[in-house]
C-alpha positions in Angstrom: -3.3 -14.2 -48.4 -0.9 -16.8 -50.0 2.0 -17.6 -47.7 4.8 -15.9 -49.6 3.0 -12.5 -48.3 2.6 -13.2 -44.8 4.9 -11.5 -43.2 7.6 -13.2 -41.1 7.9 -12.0 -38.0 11.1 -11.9 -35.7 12.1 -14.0 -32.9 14.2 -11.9 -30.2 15.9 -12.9 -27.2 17.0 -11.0 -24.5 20.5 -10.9 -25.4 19.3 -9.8 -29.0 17.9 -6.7 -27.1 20.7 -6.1 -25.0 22.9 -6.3 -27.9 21.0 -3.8 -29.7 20.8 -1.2 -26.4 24.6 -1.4 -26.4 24.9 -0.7 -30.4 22.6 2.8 -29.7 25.9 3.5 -27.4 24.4 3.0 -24.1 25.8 1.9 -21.8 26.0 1.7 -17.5 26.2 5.5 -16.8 23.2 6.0 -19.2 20.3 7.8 -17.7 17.4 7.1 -20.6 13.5 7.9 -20.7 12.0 5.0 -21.7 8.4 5.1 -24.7 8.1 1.2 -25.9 5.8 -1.2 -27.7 6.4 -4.8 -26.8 4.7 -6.1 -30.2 7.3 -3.6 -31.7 9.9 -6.3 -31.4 7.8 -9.1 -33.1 8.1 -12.2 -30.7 9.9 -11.7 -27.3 11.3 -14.7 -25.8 10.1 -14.0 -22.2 7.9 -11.2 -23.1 8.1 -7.6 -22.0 10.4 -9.1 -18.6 12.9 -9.9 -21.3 12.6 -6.3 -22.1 12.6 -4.7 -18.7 15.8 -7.0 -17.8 17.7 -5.8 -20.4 16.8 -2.2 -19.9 17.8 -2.7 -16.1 20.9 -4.4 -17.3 22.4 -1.9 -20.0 21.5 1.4 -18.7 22.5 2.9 -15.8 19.4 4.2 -14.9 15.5 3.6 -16.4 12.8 6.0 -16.2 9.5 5.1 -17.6 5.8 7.2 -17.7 3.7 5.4 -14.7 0.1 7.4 -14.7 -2.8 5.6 -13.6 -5.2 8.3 -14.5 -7.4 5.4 -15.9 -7.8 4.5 -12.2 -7.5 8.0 -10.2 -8.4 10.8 -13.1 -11.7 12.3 -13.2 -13.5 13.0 -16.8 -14.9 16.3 -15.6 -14.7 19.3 -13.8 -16.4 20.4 -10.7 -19.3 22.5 -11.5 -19.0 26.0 -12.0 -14.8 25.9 -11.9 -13.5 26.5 -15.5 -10.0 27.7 -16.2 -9.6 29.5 -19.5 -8.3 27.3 -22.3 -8.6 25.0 -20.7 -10.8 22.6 -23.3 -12.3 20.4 -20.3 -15.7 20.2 -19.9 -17.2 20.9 -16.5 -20.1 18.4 -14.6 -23.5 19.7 -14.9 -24.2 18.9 -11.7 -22.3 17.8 -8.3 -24.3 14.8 -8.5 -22.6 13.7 -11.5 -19.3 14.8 -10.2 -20.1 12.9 -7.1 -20.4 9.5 -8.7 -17.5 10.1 -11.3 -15.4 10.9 -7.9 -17.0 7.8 -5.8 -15.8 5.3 -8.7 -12.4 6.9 -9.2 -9.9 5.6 -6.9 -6.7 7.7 -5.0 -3.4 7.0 -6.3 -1.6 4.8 -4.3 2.6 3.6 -5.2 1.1 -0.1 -5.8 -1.4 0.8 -8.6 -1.4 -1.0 -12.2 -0.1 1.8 -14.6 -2.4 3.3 -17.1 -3.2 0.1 -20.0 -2.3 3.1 -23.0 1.2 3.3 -21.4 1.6 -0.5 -22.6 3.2 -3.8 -21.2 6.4 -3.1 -20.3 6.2 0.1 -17.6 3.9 -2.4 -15.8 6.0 -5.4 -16.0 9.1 -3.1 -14.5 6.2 -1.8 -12.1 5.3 -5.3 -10.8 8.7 -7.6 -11.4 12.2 -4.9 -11.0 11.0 -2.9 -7.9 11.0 0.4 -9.2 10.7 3.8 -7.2 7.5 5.7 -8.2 6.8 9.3 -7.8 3.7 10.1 -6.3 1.6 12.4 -8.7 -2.0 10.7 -9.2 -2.1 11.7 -12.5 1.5 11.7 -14.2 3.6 9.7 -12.0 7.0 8.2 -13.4 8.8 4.9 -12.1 12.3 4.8 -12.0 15.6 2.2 -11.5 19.3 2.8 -11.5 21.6 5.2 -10.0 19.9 8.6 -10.0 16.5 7.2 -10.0 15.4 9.3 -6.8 17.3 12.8 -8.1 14.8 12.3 -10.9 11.6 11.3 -9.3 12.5 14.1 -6.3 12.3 16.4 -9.4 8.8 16.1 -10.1 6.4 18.3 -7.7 2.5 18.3 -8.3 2.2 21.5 -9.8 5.4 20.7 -12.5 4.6 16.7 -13.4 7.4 17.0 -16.3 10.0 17.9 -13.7 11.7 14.4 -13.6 12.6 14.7 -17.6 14.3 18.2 -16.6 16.6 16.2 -14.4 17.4 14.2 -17.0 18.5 16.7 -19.2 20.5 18.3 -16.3 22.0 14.4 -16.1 23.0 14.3 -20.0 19.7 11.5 -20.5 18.7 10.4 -23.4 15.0 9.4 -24.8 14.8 5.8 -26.0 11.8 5.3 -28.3 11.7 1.3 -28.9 9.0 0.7 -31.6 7.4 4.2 -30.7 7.2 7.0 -32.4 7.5 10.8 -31.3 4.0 10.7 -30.3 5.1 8.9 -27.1 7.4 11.4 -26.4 7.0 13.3 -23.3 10.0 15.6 -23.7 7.9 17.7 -26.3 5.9 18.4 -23.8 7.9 19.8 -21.4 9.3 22.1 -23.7 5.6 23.2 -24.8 4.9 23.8 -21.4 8.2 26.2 -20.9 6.9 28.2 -23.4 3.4 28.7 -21.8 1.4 26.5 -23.9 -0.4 22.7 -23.6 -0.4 23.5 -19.9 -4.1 22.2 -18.6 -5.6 21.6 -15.2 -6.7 18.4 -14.6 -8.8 16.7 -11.8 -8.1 13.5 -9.7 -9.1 11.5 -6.6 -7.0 12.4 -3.3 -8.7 10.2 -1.4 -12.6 9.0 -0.2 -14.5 11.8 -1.0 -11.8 13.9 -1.8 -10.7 15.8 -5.4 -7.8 17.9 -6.1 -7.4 20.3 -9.5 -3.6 19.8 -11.0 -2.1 22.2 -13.1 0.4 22.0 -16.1 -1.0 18.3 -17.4 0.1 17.7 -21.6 -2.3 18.2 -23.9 -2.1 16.5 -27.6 1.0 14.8 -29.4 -0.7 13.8 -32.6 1.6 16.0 -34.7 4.8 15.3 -32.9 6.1 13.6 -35.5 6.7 16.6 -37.6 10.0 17.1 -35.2 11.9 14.0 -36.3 13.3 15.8 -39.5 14.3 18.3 -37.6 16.3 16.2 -34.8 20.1 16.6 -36.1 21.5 13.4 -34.2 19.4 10.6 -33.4 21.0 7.2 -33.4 19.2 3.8 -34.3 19.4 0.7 -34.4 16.9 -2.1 -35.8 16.1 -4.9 -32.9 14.1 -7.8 -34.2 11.3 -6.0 -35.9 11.3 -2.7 -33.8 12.7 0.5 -34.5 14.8 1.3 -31.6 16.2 5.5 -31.3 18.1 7.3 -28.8 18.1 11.1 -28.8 19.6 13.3 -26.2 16.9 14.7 -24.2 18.7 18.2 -24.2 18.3 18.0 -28.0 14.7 17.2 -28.1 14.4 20.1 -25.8 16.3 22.1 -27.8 14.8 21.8 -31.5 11.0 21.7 -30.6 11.9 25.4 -28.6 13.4 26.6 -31.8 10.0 25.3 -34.0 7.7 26.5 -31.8 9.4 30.0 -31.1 9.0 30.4 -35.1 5.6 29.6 -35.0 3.1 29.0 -32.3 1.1 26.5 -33.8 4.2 24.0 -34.1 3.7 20.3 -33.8 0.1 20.7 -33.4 -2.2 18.8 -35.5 -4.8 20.8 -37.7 -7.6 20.3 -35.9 -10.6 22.9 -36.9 -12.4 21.8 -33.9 -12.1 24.9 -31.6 -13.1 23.6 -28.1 -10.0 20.9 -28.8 -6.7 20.6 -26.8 -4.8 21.6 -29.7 -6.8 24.9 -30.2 -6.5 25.4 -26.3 -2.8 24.7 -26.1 -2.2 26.9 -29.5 -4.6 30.2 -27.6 -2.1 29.6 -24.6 0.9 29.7 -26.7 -0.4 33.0 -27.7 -1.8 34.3 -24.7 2.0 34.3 -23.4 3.4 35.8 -26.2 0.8 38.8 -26.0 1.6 39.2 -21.9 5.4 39.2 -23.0 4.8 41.6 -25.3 3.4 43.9 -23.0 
């Protein structure tokens, strides 16, 4: 590659990223759900604390995704207990489920977050002493003002409840170098409507599982909702696309796509034991029982 095609990437300082938080209009009474890339940004000056700090600083309160299921989920079912679309396969033996249970670990508030949520919910994690709800599969950390009405919203059969408080709280969904695939908000308002709602399986504690209801399915196609989004404000930060979106609004226009058709913001996949064929036959499962 000669030189005058490399690509130059940006230097950012904290301040750069506080600057640019403050020109998406946030500001101290800001509630926002947090999706981010650290290598979004190009080259952090202090890394993804630089980020976390900034957060903490601008907005009045910071929620963040904080599973562990790398750590407490379990890749199978029990044998014998299958829920219908439910597009998980099942042990073939309690042998097998045995070991995959033994190696799994119960969720405990001081667990490293999942490694595909990225850098910087794990920094806050470990450096900003955030509160963490206590699902062992889809827990959420949170720091700021209403950071426990938001965690208190999530119960272990309704995971998604802490974005509902922050649509009751006016939030906002901050996507920093992500794109909608990160976000979590789609989900909840799949799951309203009956559909990518899937039981899941996790380590309570030695020797003990527990089956969790109303756990997201795919997000591959989520991107399909951006044209659709009528006010989205952004911002460039170094090299990372940084958007804010009112959760309510999120909410609102992936209801309206998927109410004209089922199969909205899934991905085509022909496969028919997938997620996305699961989460579409539950989508229409419900309509057929409101029909009735």
């Amino acid at each position: 590659m000669h030189d005058r095609e490399r690509r130059v990437i940006a230097h950012v300082t904290e301040n750069d990223i506080i600057d640019g938080l403050r020109a998406l209009g946030l500001d101290g009474s800001s509630p926002v759900l947090v999706h981010a890339s650290l290598s979004s940004f190009g080259q952090v000056e202090g890394g993804a604390a630089s980020v976390c700090r900034a957060l903490a600083m601008v907005c009045g309160t910071v929620v963040m995704p904080a599973g562990s299921w790398d750590l407490t989920g379990l890749p199978m079912a029990p044998p014998g207990l299958e829920r219908p679309h439910n597009a998980y396969s099942t042990a073939p033996s309690w042998d097998e489920f045995d070991a995959a249970l033994a190696a799994a670990t119960p969720f405990r508030d001081d667990l490293p977050i999942d490694r595909e949520l990225g850098v910087i919910p794990e920094t806050m994690r470990r450096h900003l002493e955030p509160l963490r709800s206590a699902h062992p599969l889809f827990a959420f950390i949170a720091r700021g003002a209403c950071a426990r009405q938001v965690l208190d919203a999530q119960r272990l059969d309704w995971p998604l409840g802490p974005i509902e408080a922050l649509a009751d709280l006016d939030g906002d969904v901050l996507l920093l170098g992500v794109t909608h695939t990160a976000n979590t908000t789609i989900h909840l308002a799949e799951q309203r409507l009956g559909r990518s709602r899937f039981w899941r399986y996790a380590k309570a504690a030695e020797g003990v599982w527990m089956e969790l209801p109303n756990i997201p399915g795919e997000s591959d196609a989520f991107d399909d909702i951006e044209p659709e989004l009528a006010d989205c404000r952004e911002v460039r930060i170094g090299d990372c696309r940084a958007r804010r979106v009112a959760v309510r609004d999120v909410l609102a226009t992936a209801t309206r796509l998927i109410r004209s058709d089922p199969a909205a913001l899934l991905d085509n996949d022909p496969d028919p034991t997938s997620r996305t064929a699961a989460a579409l036959r539950q989508r229409l499962a419900t309509l057929a029982g409101e029909a009735e």
